[in-house]
N, C-alpha and C positions, 0 to 999 in steps of 0.2 A: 774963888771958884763959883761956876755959877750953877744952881740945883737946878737939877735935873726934876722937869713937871712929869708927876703920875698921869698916864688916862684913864686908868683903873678907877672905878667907882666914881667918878665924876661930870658933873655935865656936858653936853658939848659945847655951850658957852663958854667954859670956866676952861673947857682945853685948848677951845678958840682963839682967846684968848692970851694963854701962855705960848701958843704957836705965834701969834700976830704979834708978840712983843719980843721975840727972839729968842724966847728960853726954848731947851731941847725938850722934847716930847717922850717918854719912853710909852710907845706904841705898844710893846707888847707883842709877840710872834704869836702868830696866824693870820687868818684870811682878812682882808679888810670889808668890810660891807658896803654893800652895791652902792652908788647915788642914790639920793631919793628920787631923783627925775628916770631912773635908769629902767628900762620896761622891761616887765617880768619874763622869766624865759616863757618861751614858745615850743608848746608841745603838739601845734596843727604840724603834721610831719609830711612829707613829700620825698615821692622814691624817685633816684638819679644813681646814674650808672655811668662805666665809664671805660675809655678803649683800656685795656688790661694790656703790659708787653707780658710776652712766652716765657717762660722761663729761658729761652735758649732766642734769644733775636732771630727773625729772620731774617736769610738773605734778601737785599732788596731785588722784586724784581728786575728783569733786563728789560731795557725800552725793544717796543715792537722794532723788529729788523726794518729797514729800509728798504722802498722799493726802489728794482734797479731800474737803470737802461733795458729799455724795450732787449736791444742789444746782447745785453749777458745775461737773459733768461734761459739760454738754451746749455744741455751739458748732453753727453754720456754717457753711461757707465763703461770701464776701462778694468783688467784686470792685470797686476802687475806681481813677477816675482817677488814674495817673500825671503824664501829659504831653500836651500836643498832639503830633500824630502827622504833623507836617510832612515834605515832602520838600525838603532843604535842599539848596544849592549846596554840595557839599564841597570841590571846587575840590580843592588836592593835601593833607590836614590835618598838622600837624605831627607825629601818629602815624602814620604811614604804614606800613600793613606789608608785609613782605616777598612775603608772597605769598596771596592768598585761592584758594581749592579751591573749587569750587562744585559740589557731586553732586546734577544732576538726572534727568530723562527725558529720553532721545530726543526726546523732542514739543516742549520749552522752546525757544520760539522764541530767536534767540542777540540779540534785542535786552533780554533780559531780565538779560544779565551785565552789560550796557553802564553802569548806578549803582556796578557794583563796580571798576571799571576805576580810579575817584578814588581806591581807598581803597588802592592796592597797584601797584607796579611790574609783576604780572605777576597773570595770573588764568586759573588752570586750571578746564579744563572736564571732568569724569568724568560717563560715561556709563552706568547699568549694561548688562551683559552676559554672558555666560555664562563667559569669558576675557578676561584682558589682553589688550590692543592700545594700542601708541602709532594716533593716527588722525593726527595732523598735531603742527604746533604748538599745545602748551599746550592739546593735547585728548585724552584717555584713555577706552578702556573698560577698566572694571575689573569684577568679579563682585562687589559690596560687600556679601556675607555670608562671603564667601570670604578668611578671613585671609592665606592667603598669596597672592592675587592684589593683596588693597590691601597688602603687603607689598612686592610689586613695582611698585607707584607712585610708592610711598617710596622706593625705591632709583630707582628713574626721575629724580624728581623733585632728589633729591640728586646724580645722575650730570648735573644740568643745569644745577647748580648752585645750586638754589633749594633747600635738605633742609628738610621739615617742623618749623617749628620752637614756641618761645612767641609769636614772632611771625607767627606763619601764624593766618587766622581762614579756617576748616572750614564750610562754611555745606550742611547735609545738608536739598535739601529734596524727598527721595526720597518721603515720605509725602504729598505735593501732589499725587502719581498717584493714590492712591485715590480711587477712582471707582466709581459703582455701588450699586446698593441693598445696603442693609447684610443681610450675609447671610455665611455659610461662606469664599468666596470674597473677601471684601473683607476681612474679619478674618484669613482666612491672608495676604493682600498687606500690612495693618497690620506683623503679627508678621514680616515678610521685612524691611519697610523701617525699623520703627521697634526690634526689639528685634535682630533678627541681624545687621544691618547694624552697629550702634552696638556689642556686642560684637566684631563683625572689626575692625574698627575699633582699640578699645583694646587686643585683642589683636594686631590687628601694629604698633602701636606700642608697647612690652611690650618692655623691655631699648634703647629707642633714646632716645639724648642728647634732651629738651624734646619738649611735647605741644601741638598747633595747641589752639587758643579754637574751640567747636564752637557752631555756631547749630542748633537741629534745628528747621525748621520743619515746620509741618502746618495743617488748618484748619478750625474750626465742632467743635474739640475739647473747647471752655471751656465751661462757662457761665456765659457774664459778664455779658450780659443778657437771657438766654430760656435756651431749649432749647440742647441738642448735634445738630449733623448730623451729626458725623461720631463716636461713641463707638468706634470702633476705634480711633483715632489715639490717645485718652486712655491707650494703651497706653505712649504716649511717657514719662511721670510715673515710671516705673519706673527706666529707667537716667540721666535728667537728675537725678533724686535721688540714684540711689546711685553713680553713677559717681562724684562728687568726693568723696563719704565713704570709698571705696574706692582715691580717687588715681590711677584710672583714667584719664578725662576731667572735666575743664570746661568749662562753657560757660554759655545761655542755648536757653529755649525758645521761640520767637514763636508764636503762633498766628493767622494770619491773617482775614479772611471769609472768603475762597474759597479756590482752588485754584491762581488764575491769577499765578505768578510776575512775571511781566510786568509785570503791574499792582501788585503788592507790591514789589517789587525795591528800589524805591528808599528806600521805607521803610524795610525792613531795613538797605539799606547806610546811611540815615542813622544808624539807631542803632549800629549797628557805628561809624561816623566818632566819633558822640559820645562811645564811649567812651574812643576813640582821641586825643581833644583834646587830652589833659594833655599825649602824647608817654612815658608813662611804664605801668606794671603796674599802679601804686597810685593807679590813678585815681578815679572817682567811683563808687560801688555802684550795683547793676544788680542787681534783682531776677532773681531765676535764672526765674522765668516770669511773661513778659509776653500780653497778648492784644492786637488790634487790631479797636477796635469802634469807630465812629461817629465817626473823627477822631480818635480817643484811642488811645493806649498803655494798659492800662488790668496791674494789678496783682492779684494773689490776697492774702486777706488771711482773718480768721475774727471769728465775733463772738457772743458768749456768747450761748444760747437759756436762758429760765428753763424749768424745770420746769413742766407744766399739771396747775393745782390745778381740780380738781373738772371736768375733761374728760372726759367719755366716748368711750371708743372709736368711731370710727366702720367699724368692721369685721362685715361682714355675722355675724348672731349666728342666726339662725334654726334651726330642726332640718332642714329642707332645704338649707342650706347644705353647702359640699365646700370645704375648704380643702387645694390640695399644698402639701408640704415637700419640697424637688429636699434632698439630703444630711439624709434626716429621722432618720437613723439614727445620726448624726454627734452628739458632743456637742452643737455647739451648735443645732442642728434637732431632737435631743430636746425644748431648752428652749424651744426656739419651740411643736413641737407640744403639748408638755407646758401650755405656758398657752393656746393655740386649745382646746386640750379644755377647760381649767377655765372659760375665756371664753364657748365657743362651744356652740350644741347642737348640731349638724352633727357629717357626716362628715369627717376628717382622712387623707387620703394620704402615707405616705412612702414617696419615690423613694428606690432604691440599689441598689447593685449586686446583694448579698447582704442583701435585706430583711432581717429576724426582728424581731419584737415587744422592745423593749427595755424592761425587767423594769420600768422606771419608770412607762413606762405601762399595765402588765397590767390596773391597773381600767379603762379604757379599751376595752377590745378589741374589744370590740362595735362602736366608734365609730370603727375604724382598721381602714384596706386596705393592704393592702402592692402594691408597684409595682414588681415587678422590673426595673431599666432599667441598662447601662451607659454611661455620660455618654460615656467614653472610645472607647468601637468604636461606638456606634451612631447614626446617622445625626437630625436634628434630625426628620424628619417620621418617623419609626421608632419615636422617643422620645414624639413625639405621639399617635400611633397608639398605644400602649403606656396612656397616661394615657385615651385614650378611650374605652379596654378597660373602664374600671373609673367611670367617669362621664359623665353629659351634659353638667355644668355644672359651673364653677369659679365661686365667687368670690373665692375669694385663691389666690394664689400666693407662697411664698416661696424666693428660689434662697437656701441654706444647704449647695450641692455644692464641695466642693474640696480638694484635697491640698496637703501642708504640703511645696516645693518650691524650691531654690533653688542658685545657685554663687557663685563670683565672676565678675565680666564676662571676667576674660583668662584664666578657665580653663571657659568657659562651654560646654556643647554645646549646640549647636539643637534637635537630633535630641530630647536627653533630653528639655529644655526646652518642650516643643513637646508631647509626649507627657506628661508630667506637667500641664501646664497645661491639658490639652484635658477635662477634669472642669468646671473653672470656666465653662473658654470656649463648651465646647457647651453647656452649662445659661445661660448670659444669652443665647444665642439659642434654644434651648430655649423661653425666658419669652418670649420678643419674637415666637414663633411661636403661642406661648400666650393671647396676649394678643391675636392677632387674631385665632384662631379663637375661643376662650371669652367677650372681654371682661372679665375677673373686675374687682370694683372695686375693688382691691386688687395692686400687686405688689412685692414687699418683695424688695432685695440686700442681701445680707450682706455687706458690704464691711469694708477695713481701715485703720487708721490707718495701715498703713504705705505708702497710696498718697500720702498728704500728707507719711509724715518719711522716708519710706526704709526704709532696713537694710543695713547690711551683708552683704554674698552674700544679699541676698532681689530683687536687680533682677526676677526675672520673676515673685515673688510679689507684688511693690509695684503693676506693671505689670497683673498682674492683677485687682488691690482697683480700681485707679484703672478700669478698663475693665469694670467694676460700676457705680462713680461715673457712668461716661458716661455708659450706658445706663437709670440712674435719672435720667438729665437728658432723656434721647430720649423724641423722640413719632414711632410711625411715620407717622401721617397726623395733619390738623388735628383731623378729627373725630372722637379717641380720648376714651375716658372713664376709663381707669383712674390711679387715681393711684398712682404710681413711686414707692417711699419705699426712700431708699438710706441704710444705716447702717454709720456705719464705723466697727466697733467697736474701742476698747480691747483687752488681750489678757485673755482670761479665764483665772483662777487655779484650776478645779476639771474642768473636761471642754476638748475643743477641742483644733483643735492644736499648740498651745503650749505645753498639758500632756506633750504627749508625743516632746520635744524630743530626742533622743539626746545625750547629754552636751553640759548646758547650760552657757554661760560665766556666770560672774558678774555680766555684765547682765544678761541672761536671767533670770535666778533673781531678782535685786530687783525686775526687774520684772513676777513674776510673784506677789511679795509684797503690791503696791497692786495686782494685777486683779480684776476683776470673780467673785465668786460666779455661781452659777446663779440664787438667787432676785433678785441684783442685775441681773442680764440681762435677766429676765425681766420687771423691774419697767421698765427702759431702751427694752425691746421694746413694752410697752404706749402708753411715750411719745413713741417714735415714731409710732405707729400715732395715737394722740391728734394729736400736732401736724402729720403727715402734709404733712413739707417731703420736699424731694425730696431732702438729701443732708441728714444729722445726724451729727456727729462726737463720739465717744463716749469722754473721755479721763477716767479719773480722777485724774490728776493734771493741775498746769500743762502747755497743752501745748509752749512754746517750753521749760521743762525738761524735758520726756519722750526730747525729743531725745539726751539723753543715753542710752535704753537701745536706740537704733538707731543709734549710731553710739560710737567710743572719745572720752572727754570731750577736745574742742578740734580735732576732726575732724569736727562735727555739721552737714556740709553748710551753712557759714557762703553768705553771698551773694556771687555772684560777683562780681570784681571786671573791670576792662577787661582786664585779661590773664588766663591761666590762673594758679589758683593753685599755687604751691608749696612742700611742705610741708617745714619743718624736720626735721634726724633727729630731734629728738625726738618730732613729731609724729607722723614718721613708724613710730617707734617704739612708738608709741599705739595704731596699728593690731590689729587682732584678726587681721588677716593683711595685711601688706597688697600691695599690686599686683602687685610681683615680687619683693619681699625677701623670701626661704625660699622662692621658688617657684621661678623660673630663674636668679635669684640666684645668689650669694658661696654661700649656707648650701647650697642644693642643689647646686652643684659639686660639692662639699668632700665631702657627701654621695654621691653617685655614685663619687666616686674610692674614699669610705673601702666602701662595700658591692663594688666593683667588684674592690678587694683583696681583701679577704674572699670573696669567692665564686670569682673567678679568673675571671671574667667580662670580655670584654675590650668590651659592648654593656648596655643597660640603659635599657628603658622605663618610664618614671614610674611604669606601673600594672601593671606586672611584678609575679606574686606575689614574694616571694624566697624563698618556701619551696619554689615549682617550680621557683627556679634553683640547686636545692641548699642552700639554706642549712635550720638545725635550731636548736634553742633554747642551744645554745653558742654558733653562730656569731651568733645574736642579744645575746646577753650580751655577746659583746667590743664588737659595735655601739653597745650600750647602756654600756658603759662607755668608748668612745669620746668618746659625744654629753657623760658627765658631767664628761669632763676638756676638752671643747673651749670647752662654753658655763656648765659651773658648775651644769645642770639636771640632776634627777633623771629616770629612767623605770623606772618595773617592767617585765618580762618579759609580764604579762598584760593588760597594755597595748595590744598588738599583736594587731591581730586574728587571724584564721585565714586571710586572704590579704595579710596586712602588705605593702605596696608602699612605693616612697621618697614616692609622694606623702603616704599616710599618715601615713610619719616625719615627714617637713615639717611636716604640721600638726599634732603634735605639741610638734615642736619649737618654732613659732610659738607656738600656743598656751602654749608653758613662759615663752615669753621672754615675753610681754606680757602673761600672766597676773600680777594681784597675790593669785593667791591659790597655794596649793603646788600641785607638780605631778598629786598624787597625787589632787586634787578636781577636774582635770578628768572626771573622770569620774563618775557619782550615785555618792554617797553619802553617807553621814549618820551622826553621831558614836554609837556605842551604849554603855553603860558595863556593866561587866561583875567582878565581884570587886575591886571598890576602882577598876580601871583605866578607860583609853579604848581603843578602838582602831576603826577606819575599815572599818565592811562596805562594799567596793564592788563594783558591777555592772558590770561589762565588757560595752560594745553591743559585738557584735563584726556583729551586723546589724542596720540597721533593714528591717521587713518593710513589706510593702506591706497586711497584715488584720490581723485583731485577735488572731490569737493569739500568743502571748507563749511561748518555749520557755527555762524555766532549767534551766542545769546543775551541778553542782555538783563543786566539785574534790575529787580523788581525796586516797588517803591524805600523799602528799607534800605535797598542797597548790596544785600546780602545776596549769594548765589547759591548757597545752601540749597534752596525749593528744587534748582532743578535735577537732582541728583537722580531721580526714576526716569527720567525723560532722556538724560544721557545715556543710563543703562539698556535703555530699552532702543537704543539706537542699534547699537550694534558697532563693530569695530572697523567698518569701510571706510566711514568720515572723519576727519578731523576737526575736532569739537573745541572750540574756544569760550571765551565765557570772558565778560568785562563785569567785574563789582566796580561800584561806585567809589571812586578815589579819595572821595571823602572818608571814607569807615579807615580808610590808610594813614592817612593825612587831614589831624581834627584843623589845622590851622591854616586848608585852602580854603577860599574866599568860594560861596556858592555859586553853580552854575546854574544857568537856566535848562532847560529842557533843551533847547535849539544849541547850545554852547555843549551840553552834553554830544548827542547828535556830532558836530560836530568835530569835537574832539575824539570822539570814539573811531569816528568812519577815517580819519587821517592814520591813528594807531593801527588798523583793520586793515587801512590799505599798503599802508608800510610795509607790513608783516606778509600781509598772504594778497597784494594787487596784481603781480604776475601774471602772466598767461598759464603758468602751473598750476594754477584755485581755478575753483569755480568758487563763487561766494555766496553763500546763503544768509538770511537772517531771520532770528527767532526772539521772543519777548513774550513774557506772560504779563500781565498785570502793569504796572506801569512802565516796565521794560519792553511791554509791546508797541505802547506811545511812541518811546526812545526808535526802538529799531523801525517805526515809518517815516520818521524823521532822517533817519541813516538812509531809508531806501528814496524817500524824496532827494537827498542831498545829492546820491547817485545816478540818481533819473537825470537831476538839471544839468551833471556833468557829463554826461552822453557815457554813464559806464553803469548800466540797470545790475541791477542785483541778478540774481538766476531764480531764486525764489522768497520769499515774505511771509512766516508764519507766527500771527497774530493769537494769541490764549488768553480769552478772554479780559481784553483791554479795557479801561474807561472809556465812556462815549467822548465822543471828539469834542463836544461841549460839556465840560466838567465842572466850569466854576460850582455850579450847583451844588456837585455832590463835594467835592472839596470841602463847600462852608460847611456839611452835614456833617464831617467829622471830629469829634470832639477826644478828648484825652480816653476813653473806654476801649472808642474803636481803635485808636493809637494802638495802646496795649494789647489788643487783640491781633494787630498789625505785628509785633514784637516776639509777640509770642508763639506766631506762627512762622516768623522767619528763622525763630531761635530754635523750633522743635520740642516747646518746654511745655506746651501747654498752659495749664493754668499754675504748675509748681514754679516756687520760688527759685529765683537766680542765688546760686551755694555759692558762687566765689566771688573774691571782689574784680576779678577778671573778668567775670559772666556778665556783671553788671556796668563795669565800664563798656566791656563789647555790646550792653544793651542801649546805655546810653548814647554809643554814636550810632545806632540803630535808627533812634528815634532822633536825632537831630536831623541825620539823614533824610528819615522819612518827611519828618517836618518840613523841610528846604526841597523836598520833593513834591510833597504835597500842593506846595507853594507854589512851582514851577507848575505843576500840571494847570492849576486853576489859569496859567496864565499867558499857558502858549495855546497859539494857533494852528492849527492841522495845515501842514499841508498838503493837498491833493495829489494823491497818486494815479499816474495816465496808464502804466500800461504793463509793470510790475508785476511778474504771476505770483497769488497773494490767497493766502486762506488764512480763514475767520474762524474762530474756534472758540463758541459762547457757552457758556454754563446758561442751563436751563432753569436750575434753583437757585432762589434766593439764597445767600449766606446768612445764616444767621448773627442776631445783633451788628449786622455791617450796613451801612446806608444803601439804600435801594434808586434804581430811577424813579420818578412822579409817573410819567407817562409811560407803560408798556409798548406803546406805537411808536413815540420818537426816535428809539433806537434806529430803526429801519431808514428813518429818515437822513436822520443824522451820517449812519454807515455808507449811503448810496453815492452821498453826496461828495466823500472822501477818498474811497477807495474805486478801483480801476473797472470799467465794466465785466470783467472776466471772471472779476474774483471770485473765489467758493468759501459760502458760508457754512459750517457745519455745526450742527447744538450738541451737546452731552447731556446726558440728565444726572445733574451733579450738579454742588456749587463751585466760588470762585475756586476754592483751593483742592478742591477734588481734580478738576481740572489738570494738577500737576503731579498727582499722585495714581497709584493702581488702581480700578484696572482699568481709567477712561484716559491714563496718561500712554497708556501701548497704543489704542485707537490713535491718538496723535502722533506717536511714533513711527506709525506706521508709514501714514501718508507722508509725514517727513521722511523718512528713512528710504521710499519709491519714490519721491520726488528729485531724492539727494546721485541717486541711483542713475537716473535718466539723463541720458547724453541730450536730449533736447528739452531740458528744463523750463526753456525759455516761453514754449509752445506750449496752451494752455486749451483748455476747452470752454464751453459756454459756460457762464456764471448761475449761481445757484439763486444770487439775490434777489 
């Protein structure tokens, strides 16, 4: 037998040895020790992250629908039998639920609850009124636009023991009041009972355990077999669609004949009973809106219209002819007017706030009046009066007025709501006042598909296509002659407002990939006008898959079932925001506490600037490197607008989590390629305005857009305010640009986004960003496409190398410190100090650039100069005080206007010599003739 060698106590020759001669080695149990060549561990550490799956997989999405044939764009709506529409014995049903609500008027006689009494142990009665009251047993007045009064119903109702639950059915048939000739007053009572009432609603139920099954009735709102009596009520379409794609509410929508509950009641409760049969949630589907016509239940449905080949318009074509356009000024009422001209020989009127001849139709002009009229403040016979200023006779009409406007239901305001929507809403009575003094033979709505699929946070835009819809189904009296043609367009991919989306999601954007052209429009617009139905639906793709780019895929407003639906996390997940996760939620808690720390704030409103409550672009950095360590999401700093509030961070954050695309594409932009490399120009909205001018700014030498946060403010909310940081602070591992490559690349993302005839374009730059933006406005000069106006703050003189060499590592720092907001205090985080570092490379490779581009000369650009009159201190100065003038004369256009501040460079962007600049931006942005300038100051 051969022994076994120790290694215990012995050399490592000597066990060398007995290894290399073949005897066994008893090694001994434990760890063996490293090589000696083997390199000591390494404790320089480096942080890496990584894509995380869900606990729960998600669905994968569904590929963007396909666009179709020109061909099968066109449909219908069609309504077809369901069911006989019996009133059945319900006797006590084996679903029996907990409790039915029933919110009517005071007027509803109480024989009218007596069909709901079978369906429920207990049957409450709300009244509206102006405040809570208990009134007796199992009777309430509640204010039902008023969140926190039906808030206190809810707690009522659960202090009684019955709490609102999936077994509660909600039966809202507050819209059964309206009454009265359609008019002002009947359409503001629509909007109280069918859209304010159904937001308090979701929103006091918003954070509580289970959501009641809601019936919203109304009546003579369909057109299922004639006409609409009542088109206000079509207002309803809005949140029965979007509330369950939103996780809001579910339910069903009845539409009755009439008004008189009474006489309806038991119908209703029948189908309530039946859906209650099973005893279970997953009972039998229920179309989400039903009608009640002629003994029948009767269902919505569509049905493909062909194309008309070799049809001739029947639209008056005469050269005495006068056709309005209500929003003619609007993308898409360009293209309406735009083919009545090529069509018609007549006159063409466009309504708008702010007329002016838009450039498409200059040959034209002869054949076009402009109509100054505001939809929003001015009264329906104001507006009348206004259009009879300017003609005797109509024969068409087209309403093409309205603003792109919307929220979610539980974060809904009225007030805004209401005021945003009153462009669409007074222009369809506008036409319905039009059409009985003029007669025209012709009245065309521009309506939308999303009164049929929804959208997400578009409840009171959907609500308003659909209240087009009605009104192109309405006859004021028997013996009217014009015909009503309502088109519910698609979304258009070149003008409109779709185009002009503030940081679109990635639905959005596919679906704006299969929209409609302008001369596609316009072709769509001819065939209506040929087939001259009263409602055309205008989809270019399938529309049961379009559904996909109004709602998140497996959330598309599926039909409802006998109980309210509810959604799995994952679905829930799928949401683009959804109801209360990130909004009063776990995420916005967590949220409040971490900004509440940070700022030392012991209170905090949603829409609290956080820059008025102290906080600066460090104390945002930890924030932002908070959110990256809690949820694994990226944010940049320039992100945030100039009054960042937490509901903002929310939807940001929402936005990160249920985007599948990077964080950093929320917001426009578009890939540019540049020296071999990529890298991402993006435009930070940090407004959207309410006109067409369009104000960009350009970030300074660090890069950072922080500085101009007082300059935004002090704008005001007309313009919309864009902002480009430097893609480097994004992106450490793009290759540097020059100034002119800057330039460049910026003015291509600029035009992208807002080149349209819908902008007017402005540019603005402080500091080295003002360099940048005369670079942008030369680019645009040699393209024959000028800027509208050029506002220069306090730039480097056009010959720079000088001051360039003068800067040394001190002024650097001084450069950093004032981009960062820190002053002279030390960077607290290691986030603070990486975001300092690509500060300073930035500026560096900035710096670089400037010493080394050329100006060049601007001809004719209206352009003001805006120079600090103090020195900065410790900043490098000019040698020459005279050069300056020199230098300036040489570069800029002769019109231009110099103006000084007595301030230095960076007071210049601060209170209170930054409102002086505001100003004349803010009148310039204002001015329909921008372009026109007066004599120079130089």
């Amino acid at each position: 037998m051969i022994a076994i060698a120790p290694a215990a106590g012995r050399t490592a020759r000597d066990v060398a040895e007995d290894w290399a001669a073949g005897r066994p080695v008893d090694w001994e149990a434990g760890p063996a020790p490293a090589p000696w060549d083997f390199p000591p561990p390494s404790f320089s550490l480096t942080e890496h992250d990584f894509n995380r799956l869900p606990e729960k997989p998600r669905e994968v999405p569904a590929a963007t629908p396909l666009r179709l044939p020109r061909e099968n764009w066109l449909h219908q709506p069609h309504w077809v039998r369901l069911q006989r529409a019996a009133v059945t014995d319900t006797g006590v049903p084996a679903g029996r639920a907990s409790t039915v609500v029933v919110v009517t008027s005071e007027n509803t006689l109480r024989t009218a609850l007596t069909p709901f009494e079978a369906l429920a142990s207990r049957v409450i009665r709300v009244h509206p009124a102006d405040t809570f009251a208990r009134r007796g047993p199992n009777a309430y007045d509640v204010d039902p636009a008023d969140p926190a009064s039906v808030r206190r119903l809810l707690d009522a109702l659960s202090e009684d023991g019955f709490p609102v639950s999936a077994d509660t059915e909600w039966v809202h048939a507050l819209p059964l009041d309206v009454t009265g000739p359609v008019g002002p007053v009947t359409l503001e009572h629509a909007r109280h009972t069918c859209l304010d009432s159904t937001a308090a609603l979701a929103q006091a139920l918003a954070g509580r355990n289970g959501s009641p099954r809601v019936w919203w009735l109304s009546y003579g709102a369909r057109p299922v077999t004639g006409t609409v009596d009542r088109p206000e009520l079509a207002l309803l379409a809005g949140p029965v669609e979007v509330a369950p794609q939103e996780s809001a509410l579910n339910g069903h929508w009845l539409d009755l004949p009439d008004g008189d509950l009474t006489r309806w009641a038991g119908h209703v409760a029948s189908v309530i009973a039946g859906t209650r049969e099973s005893g279970h949630p997953d009972g039998p589907d229920l179309p989400r809106q039903l009608a009640l016509r002629q003994g029948y239940w009767w269902r919505p449905g569509t049905t493909p219209v062909p194309e008309p080949e070799g049809t001739r318009s029947l639209v008056p074509a005469g050269a005495d002819t006068v056709h309005l356009v209500l929003g003619g000024t609007g993308g898409i009422g360009r293209a309406i007017a735009a083919w009545l001209l090529e069509h018609t020989r007549g006159r063409v009127l466009l309504l708008s706030r702010n007329p002016r001849l838009p450039e498409e139709l200059n040959g034209w002009a002869h054949r076009i009046g402009l109509v100054q009229v505001d939809l929003a403040t001015m009264t329906v016979h104001e507006v009348a009066a206004a259009v009879a200023g300017h003609t005797a006779r109509l024969d068409g009409v087209i309403h093409a007025a309205g603003l792109g406007h919307g929220a979610l239901l539980v974060r809904r305001d009225a007030t805004a709501m209401r005021d945003a929507a009153a462009v669409r809403e007074r222009g369809a009575l506008v036409v319905e006042h039009l059409i009985g003094a003029f007669r025209p033979e012709i009245a065309v709505y521009c309506s939308s598909m999303s009164a049929l699929l929804g959208g997400v946070g578009q409840s009171d835009y959907a609500a308003g296509a659909s209240l087009l819809d009605g009104f192109a189904h309405h006859r004021a009296t028997e013996t009217e002659t014009t015909v009503r043609i309502g088109i519910d367009w698609d979304i258009w991919s070149e003008t409109g407002m779709a185009t002009r989306v503030v940081n679109p999601d990635s639905r959005h954007q596919a679906h704006l990939t299969v929209g409609l052209t302008v001369e596609e429009g316009k072709a769509v617009f001819a065939h209506a006008l040929a087939l001259q139905l009263p409602q055309l639906l205008v989809s270019t793709t399938d529309i049961d898959a379009s559904r996909s780019f109004y709602a998140p895929a497996g959330i598309t407003a599926p039909p409802s079932r006998s109980g309210p639906a509810h959604l799995t996390d994952g679905e829930e997940e799928a949401l683009v925001v959804a109801s209360d996760a990130g909004g009063s939620g776990e995420r916005a808690d967590t949220m409040v506490r971490v900004i509440q720390d940070l700022l030392g704030v012991d209170e905090l409103d949603p829409e609290d600037s956080l820059y008025d409550l102290g906080a600066d672009s460090l104390t945002l950095i930890s924030l932002i490197a908070r959110i990256e360590d809690d949820y694994g999401i990226e944010f940049d700093l320039a992100s945030f607008s100039h009054r960042v509030s937490l509901t903002e961070i929310l939807k940001h954050i929402e936005a990160a989590l249920t985007s599948t695309e990077p964080t950093t594409q929320a917001t426009t932009g578009a890939t540019t390629e540049a020296a071999g490399g990529t890298s991402r120009v993006v435009l930070d909205i940090w407004q959207e305005g309410t006109g067409p001018a369009v104000l960009c700014l350009v970030h300074p030498v660090g890069g950072d857009i922080q500085a101009y946060r007082s300059l935004v403010a002090a704008l005001g909310p007309a313009p919309t305010v864009c902002l480009i940081a430097d893609p480097a602070l994004r992106d450490t591992g793009m290759p540097a640009w020059s100034l002119t490559e800057q330039a460049r690349h910026y003015d291509a993302e600029l035009r992208e986004r807002f080149g349209g005839p819908d902008h007017r374009l402005h540019l603005a730059g402080w500091s080295y960003g003002a360099r940048v933006a005369m670079e942008m406005a030369g680019l645009a000069e040699s393209a024959g496409r000028p800027l509208e106006s050029l506002h220069l703050l306090d730039p480097p003189l056009p010959e720079a190398e000088a001051l360039v060499v003068a800067y040394d590592e001190a002024h650097l720092d001084r450069v950093f410190a004032a981009e960062l907001g820190a002053g002279a205090s030390p960077l607290p985080t290691e986030h603070a100090q990486a975001y300092a570092e690509r500060l300073a490379r930035c500026c560096r490779a900035n710096l670089r650039s400037l010493g080394e581009h050329r100006v060049r000369p601007l001809v004719s650009v209206p352009t003001y100069l805006w120079l600090a009159e103090h020195p900065t201190a410790g900043m490098p100065t000019p040698v020459n005080p005279q050069d300056p003038d020199r230098q300036w004369n040489t570069c800029l256009p002769p019109s231009a206007v110099r103006r000084y501040l007595p301030t230095d460079h960076y007071g210049i962007v601060a209170a209170p010599h930054v409102d002086t600049v505001a100003e004349t931006i803010r009148t310039t942005l204002a001015s329909p003739d921008a372009g026109d300038r007066g004599t120079a100051d130089l």
